[in-house]
C-alpha positions as CSV (number, residue, x, y, z in Angstrom):
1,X,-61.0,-27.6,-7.1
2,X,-58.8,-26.2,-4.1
3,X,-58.8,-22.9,-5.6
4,X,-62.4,-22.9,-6.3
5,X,-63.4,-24.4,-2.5
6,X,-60.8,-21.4,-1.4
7,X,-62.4,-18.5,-3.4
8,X,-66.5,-20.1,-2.4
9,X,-65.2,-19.7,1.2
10,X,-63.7,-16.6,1.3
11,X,-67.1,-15.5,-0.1
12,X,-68.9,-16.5,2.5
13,X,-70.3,-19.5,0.3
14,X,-70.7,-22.5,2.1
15,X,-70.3,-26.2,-0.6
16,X,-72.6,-29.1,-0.2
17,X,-71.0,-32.4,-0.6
18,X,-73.2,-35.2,-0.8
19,X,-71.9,-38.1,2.2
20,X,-71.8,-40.5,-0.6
21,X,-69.5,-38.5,-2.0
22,X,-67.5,-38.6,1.2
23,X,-67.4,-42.3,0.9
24,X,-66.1,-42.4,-3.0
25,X,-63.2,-40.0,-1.9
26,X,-62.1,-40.6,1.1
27,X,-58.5,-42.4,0.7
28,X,-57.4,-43.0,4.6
29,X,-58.2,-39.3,5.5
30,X,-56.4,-37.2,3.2
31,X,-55.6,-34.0,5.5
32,X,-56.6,-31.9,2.6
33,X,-59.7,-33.5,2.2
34,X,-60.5,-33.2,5.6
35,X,-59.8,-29.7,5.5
36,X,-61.5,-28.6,2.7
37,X,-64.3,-30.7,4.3
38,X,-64.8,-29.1,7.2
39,X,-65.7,-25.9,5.4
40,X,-68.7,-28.1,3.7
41,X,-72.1,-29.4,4.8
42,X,-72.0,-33.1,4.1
43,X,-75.5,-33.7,3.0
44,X,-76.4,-36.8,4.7
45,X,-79.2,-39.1,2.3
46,X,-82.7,-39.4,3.6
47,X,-85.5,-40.9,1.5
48,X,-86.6,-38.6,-0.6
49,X,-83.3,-37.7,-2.0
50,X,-82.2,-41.9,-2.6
51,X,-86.1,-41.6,-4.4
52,X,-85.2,-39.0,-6.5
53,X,-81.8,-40.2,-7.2
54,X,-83.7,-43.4,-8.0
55,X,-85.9,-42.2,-10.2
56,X,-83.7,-40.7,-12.5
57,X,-81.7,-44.1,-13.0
58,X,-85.0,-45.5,-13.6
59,X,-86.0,-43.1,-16.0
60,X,-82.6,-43.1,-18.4
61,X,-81.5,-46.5,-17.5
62,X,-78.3,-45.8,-16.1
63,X,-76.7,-47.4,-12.7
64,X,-74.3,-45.1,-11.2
65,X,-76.2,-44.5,-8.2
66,X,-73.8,-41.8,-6.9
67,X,-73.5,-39.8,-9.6
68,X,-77.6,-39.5,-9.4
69,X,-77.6,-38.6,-5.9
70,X,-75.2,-35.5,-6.7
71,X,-77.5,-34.7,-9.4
72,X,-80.8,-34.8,-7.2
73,X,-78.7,-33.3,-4.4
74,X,-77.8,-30.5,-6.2
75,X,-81.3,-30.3,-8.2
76,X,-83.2,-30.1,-4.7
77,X,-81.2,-26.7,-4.1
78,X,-80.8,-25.5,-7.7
79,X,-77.0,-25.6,-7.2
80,X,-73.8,-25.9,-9.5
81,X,-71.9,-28.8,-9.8
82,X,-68.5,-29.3,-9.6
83,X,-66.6,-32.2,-11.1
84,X,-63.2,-33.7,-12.9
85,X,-65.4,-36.2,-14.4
86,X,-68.5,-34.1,-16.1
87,X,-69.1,-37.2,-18.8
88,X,-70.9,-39.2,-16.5
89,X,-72.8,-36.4,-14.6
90,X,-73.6,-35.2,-17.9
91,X,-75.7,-38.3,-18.7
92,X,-78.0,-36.8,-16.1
93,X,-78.5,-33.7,-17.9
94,X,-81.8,-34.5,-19.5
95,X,-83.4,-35.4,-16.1
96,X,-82.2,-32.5,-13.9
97,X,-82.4,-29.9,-16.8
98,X,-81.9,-26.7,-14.4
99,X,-78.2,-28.7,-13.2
100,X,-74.9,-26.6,-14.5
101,X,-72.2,-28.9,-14.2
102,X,-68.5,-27.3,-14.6
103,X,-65.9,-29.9,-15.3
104,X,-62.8,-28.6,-13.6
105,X,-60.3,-30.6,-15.8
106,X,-61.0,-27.8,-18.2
107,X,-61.1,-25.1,-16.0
């Protein structure tokens, strides 16, 4: 993920980290983290993105509501994803259909 955040900012490419994601990470403020997150836009949750998000739990039963906020986050700008866990964003895949998700444990 370092290497990847390093070569998408050299580019010019700015990643969009969902705040809830911020919250699931965040150990004590890593230094790394924080550095690698100040080269990010936190995308903070309003309501349409927690409806969304909602609505695809509803739809396929599932309750990991963070996992369907990355989903609709990225869905809303027709971004890549980025995981070490793409099993469980991968449950998502029938909802958000136009979502690539790259699992970086097999990168």
């Amino acid at each position: 993920m370092w290497a990847w955040h390093k070569r998408a900012t050299e580019r010019g490419d700015i990643p969009t980290v969902p705040a809830i994601v911020v919250a699931e990470t965040w150990r004590g403020g890593r230094s790394r983290l924080r550095e690698v997150l100040a080269a990010c836009e936190v995308e903070h949750m309003d309501e349409r993105l927690a409806r969304i998000a909602g609505e695809a739990l509803g739809s396929l039963r599932l309750d990991n509501a963070i996992d369907a906020v990355v989903m609709a986050s990225a869905a809303q700008r027709g971004d890549v994803v980025l995981t070490s866990d793409a099993g469980d964003l991968m449950r998502f895949a029938g909802y958000f259909r136009d979502i690539r998700v790259i699992d970086l444990a097999r990168s």
